[in-house]
C-alpha positions in Angstrom: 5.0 0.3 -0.8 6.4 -2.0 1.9 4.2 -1.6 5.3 5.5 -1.8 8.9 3.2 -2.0 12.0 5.1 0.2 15.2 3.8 -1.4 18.3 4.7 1.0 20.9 4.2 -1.0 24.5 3.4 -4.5 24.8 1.0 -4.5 27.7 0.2 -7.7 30.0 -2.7 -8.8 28.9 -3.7 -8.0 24.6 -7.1 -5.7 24.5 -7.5 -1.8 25.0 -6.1 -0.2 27.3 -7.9 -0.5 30.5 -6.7 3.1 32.0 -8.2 6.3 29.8 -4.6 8.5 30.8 -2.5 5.9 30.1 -3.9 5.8 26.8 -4.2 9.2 25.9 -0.3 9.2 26.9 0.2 6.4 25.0 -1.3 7.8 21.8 0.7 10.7 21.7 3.8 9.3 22.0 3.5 6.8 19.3 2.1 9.2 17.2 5.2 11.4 17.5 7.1 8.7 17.1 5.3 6.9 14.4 5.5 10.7 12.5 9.3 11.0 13.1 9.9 7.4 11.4 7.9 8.1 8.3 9.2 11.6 7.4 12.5 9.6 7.9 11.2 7.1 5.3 9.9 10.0 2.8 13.4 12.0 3.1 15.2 8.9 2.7 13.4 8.0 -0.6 12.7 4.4 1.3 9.8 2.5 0.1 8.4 1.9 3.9 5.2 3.1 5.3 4.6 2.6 8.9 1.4 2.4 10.6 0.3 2.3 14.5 -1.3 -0.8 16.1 -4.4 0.5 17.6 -5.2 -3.0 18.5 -3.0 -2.7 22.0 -1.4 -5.8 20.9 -3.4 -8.0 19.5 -1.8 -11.0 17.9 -4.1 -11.3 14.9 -3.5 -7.8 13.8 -0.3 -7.2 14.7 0.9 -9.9 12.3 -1.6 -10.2 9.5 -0.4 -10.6 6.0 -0.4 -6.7 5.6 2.5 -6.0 7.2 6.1 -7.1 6.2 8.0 -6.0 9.5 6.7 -5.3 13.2 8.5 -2.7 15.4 8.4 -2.9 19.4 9.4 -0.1 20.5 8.3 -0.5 24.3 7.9 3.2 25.2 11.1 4.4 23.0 12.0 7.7 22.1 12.6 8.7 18.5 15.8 9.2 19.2 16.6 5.5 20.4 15.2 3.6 17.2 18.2 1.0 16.8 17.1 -0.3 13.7 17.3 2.6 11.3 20.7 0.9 9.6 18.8 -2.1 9.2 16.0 -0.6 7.1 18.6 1.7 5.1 20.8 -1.7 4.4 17.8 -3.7 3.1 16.4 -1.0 1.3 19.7 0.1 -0.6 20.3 -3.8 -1.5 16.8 -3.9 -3.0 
């Protein structure tokens, strides 16, 4: 199973959040998000797993050998994912 890291913001400086709310408000939403995009993967018989960057955006993890593709999604709503016909092209030509 191919693995995807969704980084949800990209804040100004890489570390934890600094700001316990902002935090809190970011986990949730990514979470959703992050949810949305693998039942999308499962119901789509795609061979993608996607996983949340609890780093806050650190390089190192972000883009280890782990992961084949990274996601920004700065604040997006499921909704708004753009690259959905990507995933489906490359995964149908596989």
């Amino acid at each position: 199973m191919k693995t995807c890291c969704l980084v949800w913001e990209i804040p100004v400086i890489e570390g934890e959040h600094y700001n316990p709310i902002m935090n809190v408000i970011y986990m949730q939403k990514a979470k959703k998000f992050l949810n949305q995009l693998n039942r999308y993967f499962q119901d789509e018989n795609m061979d993608w797993k996607c996983v949340l960057d609890h780093s806050a955006c650190t390089y190192n993890e972000i883009f280890s050998s782990e992961h084949q593709a990274v996601i920004f999604a700065p604040e997006a709503k499921t909704r708004q994912w753009l690259y959905k016909k990507d995933f489906q092209k490359k995964d149908k030509d596989k």
